[in-house]
C-alpha positions in Angstrom: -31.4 73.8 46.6 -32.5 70.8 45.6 -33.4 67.0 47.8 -31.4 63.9 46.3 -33.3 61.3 45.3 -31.4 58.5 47.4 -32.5 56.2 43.9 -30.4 58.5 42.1 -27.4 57.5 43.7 -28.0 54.0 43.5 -26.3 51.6 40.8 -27.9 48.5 38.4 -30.1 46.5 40.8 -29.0 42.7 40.3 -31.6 41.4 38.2 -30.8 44.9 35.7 -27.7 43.4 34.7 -27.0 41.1 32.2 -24.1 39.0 30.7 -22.0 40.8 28.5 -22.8 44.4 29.8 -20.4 47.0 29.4 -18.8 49.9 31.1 -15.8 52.2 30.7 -13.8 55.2 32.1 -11.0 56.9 30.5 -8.8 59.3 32.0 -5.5 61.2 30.8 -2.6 60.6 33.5 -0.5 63.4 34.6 2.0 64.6 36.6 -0.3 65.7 39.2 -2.1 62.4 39.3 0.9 61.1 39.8 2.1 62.8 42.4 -1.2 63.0 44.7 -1.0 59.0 44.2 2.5 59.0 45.4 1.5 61.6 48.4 -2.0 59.4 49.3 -0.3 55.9 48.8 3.1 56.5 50.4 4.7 54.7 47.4 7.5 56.9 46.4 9.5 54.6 44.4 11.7 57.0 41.9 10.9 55.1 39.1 7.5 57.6 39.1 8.8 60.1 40.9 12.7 60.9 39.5 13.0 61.1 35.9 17.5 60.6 36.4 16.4 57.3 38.4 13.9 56.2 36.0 15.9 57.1 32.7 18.3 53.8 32.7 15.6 51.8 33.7 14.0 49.5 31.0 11.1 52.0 30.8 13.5 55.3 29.7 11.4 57.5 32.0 9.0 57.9 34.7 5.6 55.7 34.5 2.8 56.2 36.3 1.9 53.8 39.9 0.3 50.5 38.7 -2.4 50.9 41.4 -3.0 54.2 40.0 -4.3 52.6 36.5 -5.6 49.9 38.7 -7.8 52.7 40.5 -9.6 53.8 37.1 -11.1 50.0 37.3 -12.4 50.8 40.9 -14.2 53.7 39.0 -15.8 51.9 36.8 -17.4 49.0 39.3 -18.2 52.1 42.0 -19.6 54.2 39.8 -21.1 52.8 36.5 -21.2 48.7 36.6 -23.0 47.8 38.7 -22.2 51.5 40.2 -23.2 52.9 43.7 -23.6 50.5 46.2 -21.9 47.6 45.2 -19.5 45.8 47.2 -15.8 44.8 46.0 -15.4 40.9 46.9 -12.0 40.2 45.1 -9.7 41.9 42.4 -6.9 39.9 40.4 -4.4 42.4 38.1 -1.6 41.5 35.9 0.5 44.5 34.9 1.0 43.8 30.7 2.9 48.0 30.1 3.7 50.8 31.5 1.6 54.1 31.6 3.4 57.2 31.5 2.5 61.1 31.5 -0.2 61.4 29.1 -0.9 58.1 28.7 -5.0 58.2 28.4 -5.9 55.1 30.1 -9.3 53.5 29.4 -10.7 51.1 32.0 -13.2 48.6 31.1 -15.3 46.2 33.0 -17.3 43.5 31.6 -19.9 41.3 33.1 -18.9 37.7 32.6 -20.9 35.9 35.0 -23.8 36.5 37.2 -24.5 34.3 40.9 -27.9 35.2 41.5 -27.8 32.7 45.1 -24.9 35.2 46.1 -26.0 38.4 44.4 -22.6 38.5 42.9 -20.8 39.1 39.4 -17.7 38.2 38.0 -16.2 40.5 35.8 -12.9 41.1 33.2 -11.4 43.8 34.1 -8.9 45.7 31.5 -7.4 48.9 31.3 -5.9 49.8 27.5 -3.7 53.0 26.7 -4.7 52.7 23.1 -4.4 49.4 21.4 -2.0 48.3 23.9 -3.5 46.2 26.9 -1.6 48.0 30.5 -3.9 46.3 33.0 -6.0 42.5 33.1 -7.8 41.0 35.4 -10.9 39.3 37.1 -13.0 41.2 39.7 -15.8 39.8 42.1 -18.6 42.3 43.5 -21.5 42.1 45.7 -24.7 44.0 44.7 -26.1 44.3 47.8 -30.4 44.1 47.8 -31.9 47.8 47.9 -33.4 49.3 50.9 
């Protein structure tokens, strides 16, 4: 068995990061994604859950929870920019399109301005199925200074 290094669980210090820095997560939304969201959240709108409901809607079938999309973003900031450690301050989303049952959604962060005073970064947030653009926003996270 081995120890873990508690640095190895540790993301980008705040003087690592730069402007302009990168990081993604992709993941393919299913039905079972789907339904542990709707099970964890309590949101059981029909529209994801009943394909009779959903069909006359403008969307022609079940789509996945927004948040659900919105949670790949989450992924991204607490595990690979800045990554472990780092504190959510503030998330802004605008839903552009739906995401439906495998949809592959690919969540992006970038770093689009650095507050040394406040240890903090601003960064777009997106999440794409493809070319199309599903998710935008603006996120604000703390990168607390290492023990």
């Amino acid at each position: 068995m081995s120890v873990i290094d508690i640095k190895d669980l540790q993301g980008f210090d705040f003087d690592e990061i730069k402007l302009g820095q990168t990081a993604i997560f992709g993941k393919t939304v299913t039905e079972a994604d789907i339904l542990t969201f709707a099970a964890v959240s309590g949101d059981t709108n029909p529209v994801h859950l009943n394909e009779d409901f959903a069909k006359p809607t403008m969307f022609k079938t079940r789509i996945a929870h927004g948040m659900l999309s919105a949670g790949f973003i989450s992924t991204v900031i607490g595990t690979k920019l800045p990554g472990p450690g780092c504190i959510y301050v503030s998330q802004s989303l605008r839903f552009k399109a739906p995401v439906r049952i495998g949809d592959t959604v690919t969540a992006r962060v970038e770093v689009t301005e650095l507050i040394p005073e406040k240890r903090r970064l601003k960064l777009k947030t997106t999440c794409h199925c493809g070319d199309t653009v599903v998710i935008d926003g603006e996120a604000e996270v703390l990168i607390p200074k290492r023990g």
